[in-house]
Structures are given as C-alpha cells and as structure tokens.
C-alpha positions in Angstrom: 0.0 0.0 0.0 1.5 3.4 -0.9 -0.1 6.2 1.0 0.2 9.2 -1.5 -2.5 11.7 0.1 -2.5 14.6 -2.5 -1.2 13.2 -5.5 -0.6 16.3 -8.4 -1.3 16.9 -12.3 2.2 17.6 -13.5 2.4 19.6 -16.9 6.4 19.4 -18.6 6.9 21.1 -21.9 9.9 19.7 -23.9 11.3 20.7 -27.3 14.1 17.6 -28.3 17.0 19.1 -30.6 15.7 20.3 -33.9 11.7 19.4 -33.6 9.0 20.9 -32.2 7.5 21.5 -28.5 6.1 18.4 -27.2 3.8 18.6 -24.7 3.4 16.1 -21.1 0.5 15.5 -18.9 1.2 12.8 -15.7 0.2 12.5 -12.7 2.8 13.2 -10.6 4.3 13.4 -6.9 5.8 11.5 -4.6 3.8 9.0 -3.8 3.1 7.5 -7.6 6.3 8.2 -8.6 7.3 5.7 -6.0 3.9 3.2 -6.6 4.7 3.4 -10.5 8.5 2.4 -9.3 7.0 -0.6 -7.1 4.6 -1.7 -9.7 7.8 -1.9 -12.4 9.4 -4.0 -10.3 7.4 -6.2 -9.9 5.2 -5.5 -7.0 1.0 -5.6 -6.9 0.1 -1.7 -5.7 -2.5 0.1 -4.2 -2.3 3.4 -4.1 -4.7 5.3 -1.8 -5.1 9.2 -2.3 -7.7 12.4 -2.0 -8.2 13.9 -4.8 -10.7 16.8 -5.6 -12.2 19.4 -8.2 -11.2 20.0 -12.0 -7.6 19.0 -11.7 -8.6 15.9 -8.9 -10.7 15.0 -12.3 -8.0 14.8 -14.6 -5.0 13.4 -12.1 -8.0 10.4 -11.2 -8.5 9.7 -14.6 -5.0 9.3 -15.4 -3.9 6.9 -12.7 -6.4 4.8 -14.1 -3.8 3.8 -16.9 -0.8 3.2 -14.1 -0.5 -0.5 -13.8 -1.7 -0.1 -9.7 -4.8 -0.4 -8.2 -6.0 3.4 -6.9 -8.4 3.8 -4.2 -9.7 7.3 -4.3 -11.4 9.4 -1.6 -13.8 12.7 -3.3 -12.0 15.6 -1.3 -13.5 19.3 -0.6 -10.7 21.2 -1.8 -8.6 20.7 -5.3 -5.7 18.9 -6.0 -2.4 20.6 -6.8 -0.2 21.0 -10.2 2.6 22.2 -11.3 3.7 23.3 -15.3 7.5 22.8 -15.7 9.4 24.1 -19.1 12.6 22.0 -20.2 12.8 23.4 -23.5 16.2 24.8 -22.8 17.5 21.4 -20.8 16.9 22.9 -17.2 13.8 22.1 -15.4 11.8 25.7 -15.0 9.0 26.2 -12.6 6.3 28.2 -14.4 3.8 28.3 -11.7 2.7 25.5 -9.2 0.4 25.1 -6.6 0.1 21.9 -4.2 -3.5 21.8 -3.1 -5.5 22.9 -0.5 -5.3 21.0 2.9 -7.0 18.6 3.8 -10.7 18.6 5.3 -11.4 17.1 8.8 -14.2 14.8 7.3 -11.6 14.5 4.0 -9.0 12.8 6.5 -10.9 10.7 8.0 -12.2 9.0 5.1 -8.5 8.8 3.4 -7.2 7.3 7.0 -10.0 4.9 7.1 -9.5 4.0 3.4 -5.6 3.7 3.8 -5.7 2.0 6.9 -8.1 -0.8 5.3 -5.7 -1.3 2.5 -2.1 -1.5 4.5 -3.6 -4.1 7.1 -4.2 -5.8 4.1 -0.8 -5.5 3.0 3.0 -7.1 3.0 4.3 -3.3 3.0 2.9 0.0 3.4 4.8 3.4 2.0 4.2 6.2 3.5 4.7 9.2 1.3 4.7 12.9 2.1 2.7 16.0 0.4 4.0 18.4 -2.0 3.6 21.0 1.1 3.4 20.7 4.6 0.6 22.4 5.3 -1.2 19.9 3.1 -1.7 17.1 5.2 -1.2 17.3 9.3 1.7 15.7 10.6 -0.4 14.0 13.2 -2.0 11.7 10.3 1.3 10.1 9.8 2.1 9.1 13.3 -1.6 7.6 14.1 -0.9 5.8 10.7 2.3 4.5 11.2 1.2 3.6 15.1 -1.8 1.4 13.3 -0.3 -0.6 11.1 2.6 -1.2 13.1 0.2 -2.6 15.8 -1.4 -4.9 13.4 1.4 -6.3 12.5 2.3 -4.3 9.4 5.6 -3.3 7.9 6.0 0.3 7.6 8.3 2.4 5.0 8.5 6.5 5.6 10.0 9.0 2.9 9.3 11.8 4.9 10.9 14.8 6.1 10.2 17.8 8.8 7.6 17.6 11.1 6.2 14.8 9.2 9.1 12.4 9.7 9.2 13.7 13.6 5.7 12.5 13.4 6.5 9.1 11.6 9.1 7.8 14.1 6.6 9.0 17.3 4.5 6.0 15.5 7.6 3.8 14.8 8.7 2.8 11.2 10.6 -0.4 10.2 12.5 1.2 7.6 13.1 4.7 6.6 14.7 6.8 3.5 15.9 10.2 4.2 18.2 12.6 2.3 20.8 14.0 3.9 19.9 17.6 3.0 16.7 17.4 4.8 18.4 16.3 8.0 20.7 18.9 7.8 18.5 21.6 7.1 16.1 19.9 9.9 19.1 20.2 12.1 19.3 16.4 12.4 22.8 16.5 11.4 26.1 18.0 12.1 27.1 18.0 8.6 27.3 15.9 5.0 30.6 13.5 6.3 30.0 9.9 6.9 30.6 10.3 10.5 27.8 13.1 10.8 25.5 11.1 8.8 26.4 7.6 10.4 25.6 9.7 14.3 22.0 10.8 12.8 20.8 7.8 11.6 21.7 6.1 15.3 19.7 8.9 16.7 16.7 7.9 14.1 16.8 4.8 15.3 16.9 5.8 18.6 13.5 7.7 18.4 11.5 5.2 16.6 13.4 3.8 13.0 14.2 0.1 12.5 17.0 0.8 9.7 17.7 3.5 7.8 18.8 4.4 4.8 20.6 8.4 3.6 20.8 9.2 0.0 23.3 11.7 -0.7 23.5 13.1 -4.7 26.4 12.0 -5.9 28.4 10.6 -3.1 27.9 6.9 -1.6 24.6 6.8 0.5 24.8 5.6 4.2 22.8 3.0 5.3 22.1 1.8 9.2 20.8 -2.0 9.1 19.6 -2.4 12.4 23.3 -1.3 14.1 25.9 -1.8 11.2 26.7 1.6 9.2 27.4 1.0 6.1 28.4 3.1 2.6 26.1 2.6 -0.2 28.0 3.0 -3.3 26.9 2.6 -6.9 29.2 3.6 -10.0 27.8 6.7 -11.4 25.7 6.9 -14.6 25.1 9.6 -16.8 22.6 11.7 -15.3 19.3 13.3 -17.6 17.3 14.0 -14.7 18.1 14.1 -11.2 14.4 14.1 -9.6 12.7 11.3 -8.6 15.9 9.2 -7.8 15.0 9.3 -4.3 11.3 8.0 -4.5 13.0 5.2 -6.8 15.4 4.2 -4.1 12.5 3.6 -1.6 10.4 2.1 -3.9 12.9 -0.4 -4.6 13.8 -0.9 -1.0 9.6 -1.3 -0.4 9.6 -3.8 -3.2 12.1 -6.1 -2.1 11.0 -6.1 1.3 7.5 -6.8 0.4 8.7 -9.9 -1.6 10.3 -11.1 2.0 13.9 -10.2 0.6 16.9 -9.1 3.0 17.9 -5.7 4.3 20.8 -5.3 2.2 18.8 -6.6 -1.1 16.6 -4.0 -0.1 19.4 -1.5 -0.4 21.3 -2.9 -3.4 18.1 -2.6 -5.4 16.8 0.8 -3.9 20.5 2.2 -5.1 19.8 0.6 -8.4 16.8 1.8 -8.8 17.8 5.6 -8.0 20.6 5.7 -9.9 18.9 4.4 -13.0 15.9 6.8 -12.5 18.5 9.4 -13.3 19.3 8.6 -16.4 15.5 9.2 -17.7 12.9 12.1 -18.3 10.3 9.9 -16.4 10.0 10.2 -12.6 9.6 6.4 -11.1 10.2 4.4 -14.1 12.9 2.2 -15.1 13.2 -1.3 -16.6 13.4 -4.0 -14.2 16.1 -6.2 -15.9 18.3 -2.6 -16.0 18.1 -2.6 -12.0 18.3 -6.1 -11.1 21.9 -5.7 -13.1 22.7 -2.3 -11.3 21.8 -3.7 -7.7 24.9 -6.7 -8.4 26.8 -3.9 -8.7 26.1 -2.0 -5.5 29.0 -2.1 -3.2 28.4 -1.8 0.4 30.9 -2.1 2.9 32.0 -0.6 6.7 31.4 3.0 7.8 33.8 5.1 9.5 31.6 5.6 12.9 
C-alpha cells in the first residue's frame, strides 16, 4: 500500500533538438512516482489518495492507466499542479500550486480508506505532500502507530515535522536525504561520520533501519546497528528528480517480496541511480536494475 495523500497533475513542456515543442500531462508526486516504481518492479500496488475538483478529475482519470490499483477518496478542496518548461535542458517552474489541505471529514475518510488497505498489505509506503501544510503531521504518526500494531511493515520517505511524526509511531525502515536532515538540524554536517551519528539517533527515536541518500556521493545506510556506505558507479545523469522515491520504492519492493535488508538496499541504489538517467520520474526497466543492484558495493562505515 503506498499512502500518497495529494497526489498532483504535473504539466512538462519539452522541445528535443531540432523538432517541435512536445507537450506532457502525468500525474505526478511522490507517492506515484514511488507506486509506478514498485509496480515496475514487480510488486502488486494500491495506491490510496484524495483527490478533488477540475484538476482531482483529470490526475484520477490518469492513474487509471498506471498499472496499480487506486483507491480514491472525493476531497473538498482541489488537488495541486505544477507546469514545468525543459525546453532549454533545465527544469523551470512556471507556476505550481500543491493543493489545499485537507478537510477534517476529507481525512478521515482517506485514513480509514488507507488504513483498510495496509492491514491488508506485506508493505505500506508512507509518502509525504508536496507542502506541509497539506496534510497534518499527526496523520502520519496515528498511521504508522496502526499498522505497526497490526502487525504491518511500515516504510517513511518523509521529512520535517512529518518524519518527527513518523518515528513517534515507529517505522521499520526509513529513507531520508541528507539535505533534509541537515536543514532539519538532524545532522552536524554531510561527512560519513555526521550522517552515520543521525541515523543512530533515528533509530533511537522510533526507525528500524535507515537508509541516507546523498546526490552523488555513496549513500549511508544503518541495518539495524551496522553503518554501512552505499555506493553505486555513477551513470550519466538526464534527470536528477525522482531518484530518491525510486530508491525507496525499490527498498519497499524487495522487502514486500520477503527479501533481506541489504537486497533492499542494493536494489533501492539501483533503482535511483537508473531513474537518473530518464525524463520519467519512477520508471525504469526491471532487468536494468536487477543488473545495477549486483553492482552496488556496500561495505563498513567510518563511525
């Protein structure tokens, strides 16, 4: 089950070399970028999200052709959107706008509905909002407290409050990027050490294992007390977004299928580093990152 609350319409506009402006209607955020991710590896999905007014309309009707199963709740307010121009090779924000928050009787129904499909699942990923102010922190900490209760295993990709919330419910694995710890003052710096100290203290306050992507530098990963570097040879990168959601999705996946920690990690690398090599956020080609993840080295931590 991949909790994506508010998913968004995403609009790109592209203009390849020589030929004319093509235009690119998905839906988009974090949580289907990592459910489309899941379901290419493999995995049987359900997504469960709010959507609402013109846009809700249009971002429902396309997750209908994702190959996952979405459960939908009506919502008061409308869904967000954002219109992107990479005709120049940069990615340029034209406008955006990430929804309207979330109604009481709007939560309630996507909690009950989410909650009904995680106990039902091997997994559940929980995915944050394009904004904070979207969804309330709270929702994610009840959530992850559920599930966990009923025996469920529980993935965050979560930063801020949000994630403060997530581990005050307790998560069996979570995926973090080391700039939002440093900016949420959860670590010293960007050196193995620094990162190796704050994913201890994650554990401490309510994280099974743990896992720190880092751009272009080896990732660190905590497997219930060994530190370990995460590092992939690099690839030739087209697009940097969306290699994060890819790593957790691939973690999600393998777990889900009963696999180990550290093929969790090997194929979340694999599957972040090739997302980076495409214009599409959470795709890939399976037999690519099955390949990739053989080539994932992991090995001790400087602590």
């Amino acid at each position: 089950m991949v909790f994506a609350p508010v998913p968004q319409l995403t609009v790109t506009v592209e203009q390849p070399s020589g030929r004319h402006p093509e235009l690119h209607v998905h839906p988009g955020g974090q949580g289907v970028w990592q459910a489309r991710m899941c379901a290419g590896l493999g995995a049987d999905v359900t997504l469960c999200a709010a959507v609402g007014g013109e846009i809700g309309e249009v971002v429902s009707a396309l997750m209908r052709h994702e190959n996952i199963e979405v459960r939908t709740v009506r919502r008061d307010g409308g869904s967000g959107w954002y219109v992107h121009d990479r005709r120049d090779g940069s990615r340029d924000t034209v406008a955006d706008y990430a929804g309207a928050p979330l109604g009481r009787h709007d939560l309630d129904e996507l909690y009950s509905t989410a909650l009904a499909a995680g106990l039902l699942a091997d997994v559940s990923l929980l995915s944050g909002p394009a904004a904070p102010e979207v969804v309330p922190p709270e929702v994610y900490r009840r959530l992850a407290a559920d599930l966990g209760t009923h025996g469920g295993t529980v993935i965050a990709d979560l930063s801020g409050d949000h994630l403060t919330a997530v581990l005050d419910g307790g998560v069996d694995f979570l995926k973090v990027s080391h700039e939002e710890l440093i900016d949420g003052g959860r670590a010293a710096g960007d050196s193995d050490e620094a990162l190796v100290e704050a994913a201890r203290e994650l554990r401490r306050q309510g994280a099974g294992s743990v896992l720190i992507s880092r751009a272009d530098r080896p990732g660190i990963a905590l497997l219930d007390d060994e530190p370990l570097l995460v590092d992939l040879p690099p690839l030739q990168v087209v697009d940097h977004r969306g290699a994060g959601d890819s790593m957790t999705a691939g973690v999600a996946t393998v777990m889900a299928r009963g696999g180990t920690l550290r093929e969790a990690v090997r194929t979340g690398a694999a599957a972040g580093a090739l997302n980076v090599t495409r214009h599409g956020l959470g795709t890939g080609r399976r037999e690519a990152i099955a390949e990739l993840a053989r080539r994932v080295d992991l090995t001790p931590a400087p602590t």
